[in-house]
C-alpha atoms as one frame of an Amber mdcrd trajectory, in Angstrom:
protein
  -8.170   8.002  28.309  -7.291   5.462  25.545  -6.827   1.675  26.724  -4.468
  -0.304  25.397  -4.947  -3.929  24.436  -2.953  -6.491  22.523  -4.501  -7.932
  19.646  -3.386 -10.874  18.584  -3.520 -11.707  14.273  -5.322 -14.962  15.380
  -8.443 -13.244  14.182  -9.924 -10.273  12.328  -9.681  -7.110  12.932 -11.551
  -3.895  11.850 -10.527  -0.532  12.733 -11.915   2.577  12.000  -9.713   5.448
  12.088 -11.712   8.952  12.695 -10.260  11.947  11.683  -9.921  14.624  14.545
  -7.850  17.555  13.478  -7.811  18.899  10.133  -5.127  18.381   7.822  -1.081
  19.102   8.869  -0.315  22.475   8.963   0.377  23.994   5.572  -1.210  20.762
   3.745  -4.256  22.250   2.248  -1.905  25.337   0.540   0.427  22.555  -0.531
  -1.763  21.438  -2.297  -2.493  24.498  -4.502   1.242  23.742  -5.640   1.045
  21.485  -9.246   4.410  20.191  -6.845   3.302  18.938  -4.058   3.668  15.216
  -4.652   7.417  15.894  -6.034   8.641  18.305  -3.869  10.686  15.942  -1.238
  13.699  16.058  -1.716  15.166  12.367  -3.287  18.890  13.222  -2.454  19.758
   9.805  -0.627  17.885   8.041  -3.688  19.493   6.072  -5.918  17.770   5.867
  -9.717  17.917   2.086 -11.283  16.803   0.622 -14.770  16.822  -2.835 -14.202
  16.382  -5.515 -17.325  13.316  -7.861 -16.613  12.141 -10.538 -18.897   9.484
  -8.282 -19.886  11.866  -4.953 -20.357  12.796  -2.538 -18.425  11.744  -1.420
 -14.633  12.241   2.015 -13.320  13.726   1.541  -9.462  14.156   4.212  -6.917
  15.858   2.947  -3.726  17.609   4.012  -0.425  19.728   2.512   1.902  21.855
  -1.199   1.372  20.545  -4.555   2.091  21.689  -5.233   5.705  21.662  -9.049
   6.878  18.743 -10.638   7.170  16.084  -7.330   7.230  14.013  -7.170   4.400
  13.291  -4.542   1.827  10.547  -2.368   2.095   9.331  -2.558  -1.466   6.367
  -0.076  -3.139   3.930  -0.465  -6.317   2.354   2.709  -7.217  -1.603   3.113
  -8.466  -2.694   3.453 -12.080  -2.333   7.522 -12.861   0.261   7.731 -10.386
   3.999   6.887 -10.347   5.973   6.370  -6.960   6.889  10.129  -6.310   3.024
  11.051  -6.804   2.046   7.970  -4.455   4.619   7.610  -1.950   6.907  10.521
  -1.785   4.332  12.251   1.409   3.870   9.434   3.357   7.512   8.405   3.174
   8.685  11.740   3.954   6.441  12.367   7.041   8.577  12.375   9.966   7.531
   9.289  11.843   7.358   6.970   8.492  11.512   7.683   8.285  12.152   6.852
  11.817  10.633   3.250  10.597  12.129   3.088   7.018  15.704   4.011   8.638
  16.037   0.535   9.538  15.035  -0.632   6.112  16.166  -0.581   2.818  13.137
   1.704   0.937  12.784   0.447  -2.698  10.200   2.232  -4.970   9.206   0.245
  -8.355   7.793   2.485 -11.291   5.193   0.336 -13.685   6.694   0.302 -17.068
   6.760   3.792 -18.391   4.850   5.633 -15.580   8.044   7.286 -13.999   8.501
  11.148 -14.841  10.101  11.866 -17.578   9.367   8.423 -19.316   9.789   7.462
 -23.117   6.708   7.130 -25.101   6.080   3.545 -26.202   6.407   2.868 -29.762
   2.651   2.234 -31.622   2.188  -1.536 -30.919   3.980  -2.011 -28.112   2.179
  -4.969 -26.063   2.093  -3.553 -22.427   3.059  -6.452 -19.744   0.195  -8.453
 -18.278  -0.756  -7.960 -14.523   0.621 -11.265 -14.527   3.910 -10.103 -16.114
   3.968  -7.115 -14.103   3.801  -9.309 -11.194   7.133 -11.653 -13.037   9.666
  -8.966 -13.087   9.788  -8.312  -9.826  11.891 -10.958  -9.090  14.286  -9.142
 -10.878  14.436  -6.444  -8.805  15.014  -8.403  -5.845  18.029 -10.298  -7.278
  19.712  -7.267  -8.567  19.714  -5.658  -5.083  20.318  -9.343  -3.311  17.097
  -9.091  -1.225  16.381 -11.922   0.500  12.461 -11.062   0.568  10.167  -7.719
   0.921   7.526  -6.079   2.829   5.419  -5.075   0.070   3.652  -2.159   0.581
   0.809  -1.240  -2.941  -1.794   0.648  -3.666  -4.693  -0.110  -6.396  -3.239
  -1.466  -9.161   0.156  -1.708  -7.631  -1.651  -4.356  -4.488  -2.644  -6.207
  -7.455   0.559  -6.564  -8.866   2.048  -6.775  -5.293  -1.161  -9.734  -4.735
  -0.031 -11.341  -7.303   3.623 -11.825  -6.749   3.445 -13.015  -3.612   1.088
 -15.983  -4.836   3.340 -16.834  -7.641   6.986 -16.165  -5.106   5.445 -17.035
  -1.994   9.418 -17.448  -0.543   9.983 -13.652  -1.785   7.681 -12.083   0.274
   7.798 -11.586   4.096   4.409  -9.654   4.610   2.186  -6.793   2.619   0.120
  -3.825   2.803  -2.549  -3.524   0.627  -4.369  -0.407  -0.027  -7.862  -0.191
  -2.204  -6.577  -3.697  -3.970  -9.944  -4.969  -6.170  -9.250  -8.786  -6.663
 -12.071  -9.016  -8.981 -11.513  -8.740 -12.645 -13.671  -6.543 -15.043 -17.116
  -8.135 -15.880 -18.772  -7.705 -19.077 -20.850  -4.879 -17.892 -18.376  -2.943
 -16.529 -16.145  -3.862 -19.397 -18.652  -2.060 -22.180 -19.078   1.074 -19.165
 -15.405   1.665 -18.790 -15.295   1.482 -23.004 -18.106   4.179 -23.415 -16.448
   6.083 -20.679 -13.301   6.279 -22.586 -15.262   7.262 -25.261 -16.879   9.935
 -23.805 -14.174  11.097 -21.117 -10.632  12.500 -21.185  -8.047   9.993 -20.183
  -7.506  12.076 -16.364 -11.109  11.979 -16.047 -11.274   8.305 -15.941  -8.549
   7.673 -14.098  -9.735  10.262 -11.814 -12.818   7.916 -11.655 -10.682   5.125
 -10.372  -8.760   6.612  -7.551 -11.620   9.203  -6.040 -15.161   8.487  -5.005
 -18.145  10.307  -6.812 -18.405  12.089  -3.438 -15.234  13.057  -3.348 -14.828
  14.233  -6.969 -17.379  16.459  -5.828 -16.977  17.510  -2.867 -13.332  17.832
  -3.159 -12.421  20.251  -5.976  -9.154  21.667  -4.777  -7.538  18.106  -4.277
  -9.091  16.518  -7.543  -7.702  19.589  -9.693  -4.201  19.101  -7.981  -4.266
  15.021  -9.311  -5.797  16.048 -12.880  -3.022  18.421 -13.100  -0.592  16.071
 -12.085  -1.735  13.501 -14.165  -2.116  15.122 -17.384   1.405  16.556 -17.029
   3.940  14.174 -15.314   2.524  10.855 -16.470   3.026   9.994 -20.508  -0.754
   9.742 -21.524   0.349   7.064 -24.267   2.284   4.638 -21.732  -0.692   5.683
 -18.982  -3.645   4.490 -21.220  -1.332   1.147 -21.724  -1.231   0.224 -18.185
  -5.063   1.207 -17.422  -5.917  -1.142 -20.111  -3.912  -3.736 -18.856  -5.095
  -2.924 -15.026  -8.627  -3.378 -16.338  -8.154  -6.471 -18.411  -7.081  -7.806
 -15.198  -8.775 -11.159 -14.446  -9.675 -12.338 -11.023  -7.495 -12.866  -8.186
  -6.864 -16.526  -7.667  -7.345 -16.778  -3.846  -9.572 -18.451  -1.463  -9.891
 -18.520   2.121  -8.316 -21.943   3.163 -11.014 -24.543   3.524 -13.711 -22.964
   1.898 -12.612 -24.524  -1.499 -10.302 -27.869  -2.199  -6.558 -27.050  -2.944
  -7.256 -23.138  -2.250  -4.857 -20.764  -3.019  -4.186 -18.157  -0.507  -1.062
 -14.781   0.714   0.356 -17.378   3.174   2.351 -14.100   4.582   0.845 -11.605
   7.111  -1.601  -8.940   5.083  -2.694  -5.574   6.278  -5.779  -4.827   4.140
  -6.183  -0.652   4.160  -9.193   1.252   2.226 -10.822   4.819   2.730 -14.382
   5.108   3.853 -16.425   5.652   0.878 -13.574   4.843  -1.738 -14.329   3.596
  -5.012 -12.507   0.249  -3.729 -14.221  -0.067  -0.762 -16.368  -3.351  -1.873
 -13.547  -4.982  -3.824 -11.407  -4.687  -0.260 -14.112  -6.084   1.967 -14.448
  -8.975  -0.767 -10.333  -9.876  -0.394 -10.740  -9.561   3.172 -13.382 -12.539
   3.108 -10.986 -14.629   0.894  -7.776 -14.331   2.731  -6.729 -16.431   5.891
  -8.529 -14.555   8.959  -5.613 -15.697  11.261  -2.702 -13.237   9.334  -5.169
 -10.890   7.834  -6.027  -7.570   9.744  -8.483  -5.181   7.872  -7.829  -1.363
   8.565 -10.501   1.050   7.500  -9.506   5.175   7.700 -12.975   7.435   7.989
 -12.877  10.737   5.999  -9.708   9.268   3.869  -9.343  12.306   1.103  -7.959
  11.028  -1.883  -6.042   7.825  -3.075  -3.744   5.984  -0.645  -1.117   7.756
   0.508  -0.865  10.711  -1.227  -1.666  12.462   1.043  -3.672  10.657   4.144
  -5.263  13.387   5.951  -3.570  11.849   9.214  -0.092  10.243   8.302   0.505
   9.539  11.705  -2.090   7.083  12.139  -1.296   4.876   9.097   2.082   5.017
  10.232   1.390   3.615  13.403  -0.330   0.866  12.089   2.412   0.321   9.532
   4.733  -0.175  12.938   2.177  -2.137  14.486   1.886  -4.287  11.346   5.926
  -4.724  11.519   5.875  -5.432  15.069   3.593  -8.616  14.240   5.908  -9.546
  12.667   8.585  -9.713  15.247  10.288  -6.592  14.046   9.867  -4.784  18.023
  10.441  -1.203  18.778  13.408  -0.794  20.814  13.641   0.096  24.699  15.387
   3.573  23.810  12.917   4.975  21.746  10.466   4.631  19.151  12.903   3.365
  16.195  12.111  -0.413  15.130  15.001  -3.058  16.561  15.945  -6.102  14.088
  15.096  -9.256  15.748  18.014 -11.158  16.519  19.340 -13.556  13.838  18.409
 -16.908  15.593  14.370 -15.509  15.257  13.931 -16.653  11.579  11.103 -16.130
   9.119   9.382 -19.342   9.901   9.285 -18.719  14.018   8.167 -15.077  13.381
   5.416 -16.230  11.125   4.088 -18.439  13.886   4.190 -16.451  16.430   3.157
 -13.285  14.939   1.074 -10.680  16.653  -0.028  -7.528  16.628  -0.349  -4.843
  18.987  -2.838  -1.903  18.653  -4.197   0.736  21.005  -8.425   0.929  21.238
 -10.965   3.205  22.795 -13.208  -0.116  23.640 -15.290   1.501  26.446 -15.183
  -0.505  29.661 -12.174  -2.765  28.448  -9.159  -2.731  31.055  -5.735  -2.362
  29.707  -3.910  -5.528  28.797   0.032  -6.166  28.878   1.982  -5.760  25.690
   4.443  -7.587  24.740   6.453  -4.783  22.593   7.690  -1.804  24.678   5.560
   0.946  23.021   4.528   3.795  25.402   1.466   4.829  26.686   2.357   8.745
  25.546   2.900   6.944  22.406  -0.295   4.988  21.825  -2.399   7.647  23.356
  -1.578   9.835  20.160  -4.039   7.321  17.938  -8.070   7.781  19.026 -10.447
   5.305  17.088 -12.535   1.857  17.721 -11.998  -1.296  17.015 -14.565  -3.813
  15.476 -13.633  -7.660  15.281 -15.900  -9.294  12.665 -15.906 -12.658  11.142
């Protein structure tokens, strides 16, 4: 049987999530749908087009800010917008009984949302850096007192970066496939003759799927292409990807390794697929962050980009819950919905005395006390190993 044992963010952590069943039921003929990624249904969404000082950003959101909880806010991958990111790991069952508790605030990149107006010729796309500088507008329009950012690729970048420049905004984040390194020249002239040589989909198809994948994966890779080339604007898409890899590197060192070095001074959950095209850019932010609020979450046999869809839901959503819980946010004693913490627990004591809790198959370990009420018929639904590296 599985054994549970607290972990505590004072180090960190490696897991490796192995797939054991096959896809949900009905997933794989989803897919043959051009839908699939669209076909929740956004009827408690609200639609937004909120003025930045670099134009306008495309909002999605549900729910109203409630006291002190913060916003769960999302930042979509180049190709991708938030329905074609999010919309299946939002809607899976166990994800809502989470985001109930939350305020659930999707941000489109400029021009990537469905239905989007072309960009006029000559229209200078916003930096990752400006990207990262309208956010803040988002989160005074809806009177958020700070986020949970949760992005993937390009949109961890952007997500990266706004927490370095608003620290104070920005409670804790989930990064998925983030690549803090900027473009060298090499792979600046590669991704040039690419373009010259391949479609737009096909290179962006490069970006979010492994070789191995794009290979071995036909069936999913058509569904993207198709979704792609035909809910994205190509115009505003080829905009952002040049932006996304004009990118330059991600100011951040590991504290001490460098004088005055800049670090995500909130809790980070660092997620990547085995074999994804990310997989070494991830490992590289993982050495640069601060090992006491970092934990490092690797999924085997990940199909795909982030999120869209995870071959086991469940299991990133327990994380995402364990993640939260580190944060103070504990499940409550009548079931497995997350409970507030009380008002007098502020940001500052839950940041020092964050932890979090995790189940593991460590042969010959015995089970340690936790200090959130999870269940054992809960954790025992989650089979991997944990590694703890330096």
């Amino acid at each position: 049987g599985l054994l549970l044992q607290e972990m505590t963010m004072a180090g960190l952590h490696e897991l490796r999530f192995t797939e054991e069943k096959p896809l949900l039921r009905g997933q794989d003929a989803e897919l043959e749908n051009s839908d699939v990624f669209l076909s929740a249904v956004d009827t408690d969404w609200k639609e937004h087009d909120i003025e930045t000082p670099y134009g306008l950003l495309h909002v999605v959101i549900r729910g109203s800010p409630k006291g002190n909880r913060p916003a769960i806010l999302t930042y979509h991958d180049v190709g991708l917008n938030h329905k074609l990111c999010f919309n299946t790991f939002f809607n899976y069952e166990d994800m809502q009984e989470i985001t109930k508790h939350f305020v659930v605030c999707h941000v489109d990149a400029p021009g990537q949302q469905a239905g989007a107006s072309q960009f006029p010729q000559g229209y200078q796309y916003p930096s990752m850096d400006q990207l990262a500088a309208m956010l803040p507008s988002v989160v005074q329009h809806f009177g958020f007192k700070y986020v949970i950012g949760i992005g993937v690729g390009a949109g961890a970048y952007v997500l990266a970066k706004f927490a370095l420049i608003f620290p104070d905004l920005v409670e804790g984040l989930v990064l998925m496939n983030i690549d803090p390194n900027g473009k060298g020249w090499i792979d600046w002239a590669a991704s040039k003759l690419s373009g010259l040589t391949s479609t737009l989909p096909d290179t962006v198809l490069s970006h979010l799927f492994s070789q191995e994948e794009l290979v071995n994966n036909t069936e999913l890779v058509q569904s993207y292409r198709q979704q792609i080339s035909s809910v994205v604007n190509q115009f505003n898409l080829q905009l952002f990807l040049n932006m996304y890899n004009s990118r330059r590197d991600l100011d951040i060192n590991r504290p001490g390794t460098v004088p005055n070095a800049k670090t995500l001074r909130c809790p980070v959950m660092l997620v990547v697929g085995d074999n994804a095209p990310a997989e070494e850019g991830v490992v590289e932010c993982n050495s640069k962050l601060d090992p006491t609020n970092t934990t490092f979450l690797k999924v085997s046999r990940w199909r795909g980009p982030a999120l869209s869809p995870p071959p086991q839901p469940g299991k990133l959503t327990e994380a995402f819950k364990y993640f939260l819980q580190g944060m103070g946010y504990s499940e409550s004693p009548r079931g497995p919905s997350l409970a507030v913490p009380s008002a007098s627990m502020t940001r500052l004591a839950r940041s020092r005395t964050a932890s979090l809790t995790s189940a593991s198959s460590v042969e010959g370990a015995r089970p340690r006390a936790c200090t959130h009420s999870e269940s054992t018929e809960a954790m025992g639904q989650i089979n991997h190993t944990m590694e703890v590296s330096c």
